[in-house]
N, C-alpha and C positions, 0 to 999 in steps of 0.2 A: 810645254811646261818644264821642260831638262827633269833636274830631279830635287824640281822644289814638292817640300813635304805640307807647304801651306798655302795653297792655292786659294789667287783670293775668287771670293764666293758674293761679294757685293751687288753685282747686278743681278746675279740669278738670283738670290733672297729678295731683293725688289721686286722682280717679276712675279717670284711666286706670293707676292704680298697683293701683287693687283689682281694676279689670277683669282685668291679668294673670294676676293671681290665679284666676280664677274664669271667664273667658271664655279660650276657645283663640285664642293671639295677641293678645289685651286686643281685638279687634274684626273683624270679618268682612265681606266681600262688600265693594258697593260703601260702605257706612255707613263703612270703615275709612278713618281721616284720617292713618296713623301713613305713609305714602309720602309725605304733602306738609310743605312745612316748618312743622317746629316750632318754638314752639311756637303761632305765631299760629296756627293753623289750628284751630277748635275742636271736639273730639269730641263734648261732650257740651251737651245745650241744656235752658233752663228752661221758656222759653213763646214763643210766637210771639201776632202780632197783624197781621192788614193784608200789609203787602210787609216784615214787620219778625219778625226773630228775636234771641232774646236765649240766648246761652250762661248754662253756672252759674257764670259769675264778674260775671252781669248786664254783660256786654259787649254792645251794640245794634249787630245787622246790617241793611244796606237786601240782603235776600237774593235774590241771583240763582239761586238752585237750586232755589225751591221745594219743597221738601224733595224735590226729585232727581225734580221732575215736577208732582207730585199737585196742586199748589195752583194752578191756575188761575184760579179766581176771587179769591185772595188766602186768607189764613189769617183763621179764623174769619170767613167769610163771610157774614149773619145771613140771608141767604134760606135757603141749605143746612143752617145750624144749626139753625133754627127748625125744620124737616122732619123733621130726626135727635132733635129732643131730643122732638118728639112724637111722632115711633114709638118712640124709646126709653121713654116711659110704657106705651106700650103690650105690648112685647114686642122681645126682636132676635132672640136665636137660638134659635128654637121647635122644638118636634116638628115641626109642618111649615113651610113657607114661607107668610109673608103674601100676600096678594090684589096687594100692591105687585110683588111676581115677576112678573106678567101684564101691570101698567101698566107696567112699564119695557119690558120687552120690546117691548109694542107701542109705545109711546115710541121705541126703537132703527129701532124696523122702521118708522114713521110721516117720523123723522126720517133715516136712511140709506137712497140711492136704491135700493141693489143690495141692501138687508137683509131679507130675508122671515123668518128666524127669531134666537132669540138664545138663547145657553148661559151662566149664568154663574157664575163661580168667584172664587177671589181676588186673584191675582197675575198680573203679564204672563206666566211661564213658564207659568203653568196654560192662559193661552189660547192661545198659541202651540202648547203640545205637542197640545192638543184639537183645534186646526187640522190638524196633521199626521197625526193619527189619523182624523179626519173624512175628508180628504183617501185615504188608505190604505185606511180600508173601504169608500170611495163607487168608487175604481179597481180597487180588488184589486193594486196596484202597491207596490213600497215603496223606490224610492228619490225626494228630495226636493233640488230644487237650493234653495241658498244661495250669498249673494254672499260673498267672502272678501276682507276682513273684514267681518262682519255678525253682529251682537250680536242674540240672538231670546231672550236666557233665561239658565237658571242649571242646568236639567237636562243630564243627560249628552248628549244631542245639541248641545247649544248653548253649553255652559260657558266661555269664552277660556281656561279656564285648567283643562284637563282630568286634575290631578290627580286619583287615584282610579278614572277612567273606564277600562273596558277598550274597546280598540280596536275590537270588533265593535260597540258600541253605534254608534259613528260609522261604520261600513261603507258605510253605504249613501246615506250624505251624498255629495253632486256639488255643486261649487264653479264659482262664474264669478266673473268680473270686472264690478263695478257700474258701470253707466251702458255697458254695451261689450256692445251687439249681437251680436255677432261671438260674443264669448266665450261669449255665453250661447246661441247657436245650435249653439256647437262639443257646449257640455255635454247638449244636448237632443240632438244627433244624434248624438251616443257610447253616449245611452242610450235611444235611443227604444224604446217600447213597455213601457216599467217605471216613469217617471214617475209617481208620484202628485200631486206639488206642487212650485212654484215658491213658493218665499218672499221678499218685496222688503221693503224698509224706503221710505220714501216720498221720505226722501232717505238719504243715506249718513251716519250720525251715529255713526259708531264713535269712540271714545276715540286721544286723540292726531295722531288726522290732522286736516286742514281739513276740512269738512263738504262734501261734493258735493251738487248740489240732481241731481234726475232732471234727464235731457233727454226731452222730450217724445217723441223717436224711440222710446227703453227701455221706456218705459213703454210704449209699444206696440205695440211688440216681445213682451213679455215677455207683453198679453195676447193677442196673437199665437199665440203658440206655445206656450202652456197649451192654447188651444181648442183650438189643431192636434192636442196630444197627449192630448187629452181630459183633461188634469191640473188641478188646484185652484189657482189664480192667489191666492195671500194673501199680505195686506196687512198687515205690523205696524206698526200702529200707539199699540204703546202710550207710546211716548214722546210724539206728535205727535198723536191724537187729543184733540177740541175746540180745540185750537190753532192750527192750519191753516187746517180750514175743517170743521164738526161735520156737514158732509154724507159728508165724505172726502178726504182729503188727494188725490186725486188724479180727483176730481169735476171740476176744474178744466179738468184735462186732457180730460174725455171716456173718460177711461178705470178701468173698474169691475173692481175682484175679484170672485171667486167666495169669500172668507173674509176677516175682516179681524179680528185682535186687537186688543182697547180695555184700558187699564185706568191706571194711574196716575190722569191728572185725571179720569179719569168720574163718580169722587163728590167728587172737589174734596178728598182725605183719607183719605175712609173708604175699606175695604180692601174694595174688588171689584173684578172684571174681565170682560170681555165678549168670546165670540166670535160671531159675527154670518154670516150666509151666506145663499147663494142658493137657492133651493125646491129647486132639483135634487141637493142636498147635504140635503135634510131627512132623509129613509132614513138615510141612513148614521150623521147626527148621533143620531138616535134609535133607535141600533141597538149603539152604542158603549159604553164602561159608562167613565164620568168622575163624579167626587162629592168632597166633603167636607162635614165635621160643619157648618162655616162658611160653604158657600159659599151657603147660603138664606138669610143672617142679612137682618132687616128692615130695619134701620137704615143699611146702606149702600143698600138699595135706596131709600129712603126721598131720605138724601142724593145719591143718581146722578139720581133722576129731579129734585127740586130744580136740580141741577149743570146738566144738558141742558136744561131747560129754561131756564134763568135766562141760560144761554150763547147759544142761540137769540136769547131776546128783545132783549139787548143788543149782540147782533152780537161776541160775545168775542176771536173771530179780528180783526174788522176792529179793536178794542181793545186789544188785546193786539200787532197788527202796526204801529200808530201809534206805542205806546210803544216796541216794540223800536227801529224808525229811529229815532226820538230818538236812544235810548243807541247802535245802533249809529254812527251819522252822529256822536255826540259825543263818544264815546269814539275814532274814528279820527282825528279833528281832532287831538284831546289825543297821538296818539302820535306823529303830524308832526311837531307843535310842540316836541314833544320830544326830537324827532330820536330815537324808538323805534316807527318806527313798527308799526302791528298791523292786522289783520284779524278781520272778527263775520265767521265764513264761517255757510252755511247757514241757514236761513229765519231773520226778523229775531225771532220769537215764542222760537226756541231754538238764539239765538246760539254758535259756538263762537269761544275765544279763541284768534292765536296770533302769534306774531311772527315777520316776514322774517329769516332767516340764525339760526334756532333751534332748532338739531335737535338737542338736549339738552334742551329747556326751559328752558334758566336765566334768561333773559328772562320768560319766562311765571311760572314759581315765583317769580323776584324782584320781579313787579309784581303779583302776585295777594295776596303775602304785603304788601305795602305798600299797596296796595288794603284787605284785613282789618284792617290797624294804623287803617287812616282810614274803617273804619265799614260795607265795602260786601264783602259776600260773593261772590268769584267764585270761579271755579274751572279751575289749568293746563291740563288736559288733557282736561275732560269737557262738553258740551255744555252750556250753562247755559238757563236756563227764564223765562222774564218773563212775570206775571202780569197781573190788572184791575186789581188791586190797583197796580200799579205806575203808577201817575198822572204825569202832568208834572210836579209839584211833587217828587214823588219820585225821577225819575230826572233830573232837575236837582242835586236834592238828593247825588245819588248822582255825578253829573259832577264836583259842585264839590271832593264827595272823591276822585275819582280823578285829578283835577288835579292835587291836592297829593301823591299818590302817584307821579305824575311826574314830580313836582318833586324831590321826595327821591331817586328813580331818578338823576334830571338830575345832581343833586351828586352823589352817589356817583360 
């Protein structure tokens, strides 16, 4: 799109004209673009390539979203594709599972310190809910704390937006407060001795807030008083694994779950997802009844272990956290100078946007939307993704258009 400011929008408004038609609300979940402004924000996309995505009106984005995670290593990756297009000669979705189900797994369990077995499905809810149930039949217990707010899914336990849900499904959900000790000790001792699981996110990466990173206390804390109450300590990770650090986002720390949900980047795309656990949670996991027609297919397993590996060898965290300080450290210079200033809160691999004295957003909608007029896909209120793909030359590339996007802010 170089640095035109008026990107035409003619076929995507089309599209979204027939979607009404035929999709309830023309788009759904997080995919839907119809809350941020119109029309720059594009719903619908043709091809991707690299750190680059192209809408159907051939508009070129340098895209910060990764398609909402998954691209870690960048789109169309040729290590991971090369993997996919030759087990796809050979089979995806079989009668039974290929011999690749066995080498990933042990891949998972070779490469994650606290991983002795692995289950795998397609989506992050799939693994998340498999956690909790893993969790449920290894105690015989069935309530589960979460931090509020904390995003694990799209099922009735987890949903932010629990229309349709009856309220007993969520009954037996216990709420704390993220990174607060305290809080999460008040909710363990309200309900000791029913605990099956704690669920943490590795930092706090809910929509709309600034990102919290752990303090190193919570974190253990939290494995703390799982062990105390004999409860399942999981880790989701499906936003943040491979990103972080592909041992475990919080490997760093010293401190290990007993379950950890994988899925967005694990195949760099392709649609699988992973729960992962400790030997003393085997029984249960294999005692459980979880499945889908899909969730054996060969070809993301083909692609995951491609991913994992490829991410190992090149050190993709340390890759991927090079490029984020770039753009974060350049992008906060640019709001100074602009007298707008901003913050990348939360890890630098999956920056979130936001602006001092903004609690509407109209700062963030107005320079996100002028950001997309000048070439560079971000996003108000949702944590964004930076890939390998995103090179110096590219988030350079990508500074010198948000410059001019503050510049047009500046005049206005």
């Amino acid at each position: 799109m170089s640095s035109l400011t008026t990107p035409s929008t003619r076929n995507d408004l089309a599209l979204r004209a027939r979607a009404e038609k035929v999709i309830p609300g023309g788009m759904y979940g997080h995919m839907a673009v119809n809350a941020l402004v119109p029309p720059a924000y594009p719903q619908f996309w043709s091809r991707v390539d690299g750190a680059y995505g192209w809408d159907v009106d051939d508009n070129r984005y340098i895209d910060f979203m990764c398609a909402f995670g998954p691209m870690v290593l960048g789109y169309h990756n040729r290590v991971v594709q090369a993997a996919a297009r030759k087990q796809a000669e050979l089979g995806d979705t079989m009668t039974g599972p290929s011999a690749l189900m066995v080498e990933f797994a042990e891949l998972l369990v070779a490469t994650i310190p606290h991983a002795e077995w692995a289950i795998f499905a397609k989506n992050g809810t799939d693994a998340t809910s498999t956690a909790v149930r893993v969790a449920r039949a290894a105690t015989g217990k069935t309530k589960f704390l979460k931090a509020t707010p904390a995003y694990h899914g799209a099922n009735d336990w987890f949903t932010p937006i629990p229309t349709g849900v009856v309220e007993s499904e969520r009954a037996n959900i216990v709420y704390f407060d993220y990174n607060d000790p305290a809080s999460l000790e008040q909710a363990v001792s309200a309900h000791a001795g029913d605990i099956a699981a704690i669920l943490v996110t590795p930092f706090q990466h809910d929509s709309f807030i600034p990102q919290e990173s752990v303090t190193p206390a919570f974190a253990r804390r939290a494995r703390e008083l799982a062990t105390q109450e004999g409860a399942a300590l999981v880790l989701d990770e499906v936003r943040s694994g491979l990103r972080i650090d592909v041992r475990g986002a919080w490997e760093q720390l010293g401190v290990r779950p007993d379950l950890t949900a994988y899925s967005k980047a694990l195949a760099n795309g392709h649609p699988i997802s992973a729960l992962v656990g400790v030997d003393g949670l085997r029984d249960a996991a294999s005692h459980i009844y979880v499945t889908g027609s899909f969730w054996y297919s060969a070809v993301p397993m083909a692609a995951g272990i491609a991913t994992l590996t490829h991410a190992v060898e090149i050190d993709a965290p340390g890759v991927i956290g090079s490029a984020g300080r770039r753009f974060k450290d350049g992008l906060e210079a640019q709001g100074v100078a602009a007298g707008l200033p901003l913050r990348l809160t939360g890890p630098v691999q999956l920056p979130h946007l936001s602006f001092a004295d903004d609690p509407e957003l109209k700062k963030a909608f107005a320079f996100t939307d002028a950001a997309i007029r000048h070439g560079v896909l971000l996003h108000p209120w949702h944590n964004m993704f930076v890939s390998t793909a995103h090179t110096d030359d590219v988030v350079d590339d990508a500074l010198a258009r948000t410059e001019r996007a503050f510049a047009e802010l500046s005049v206005e």
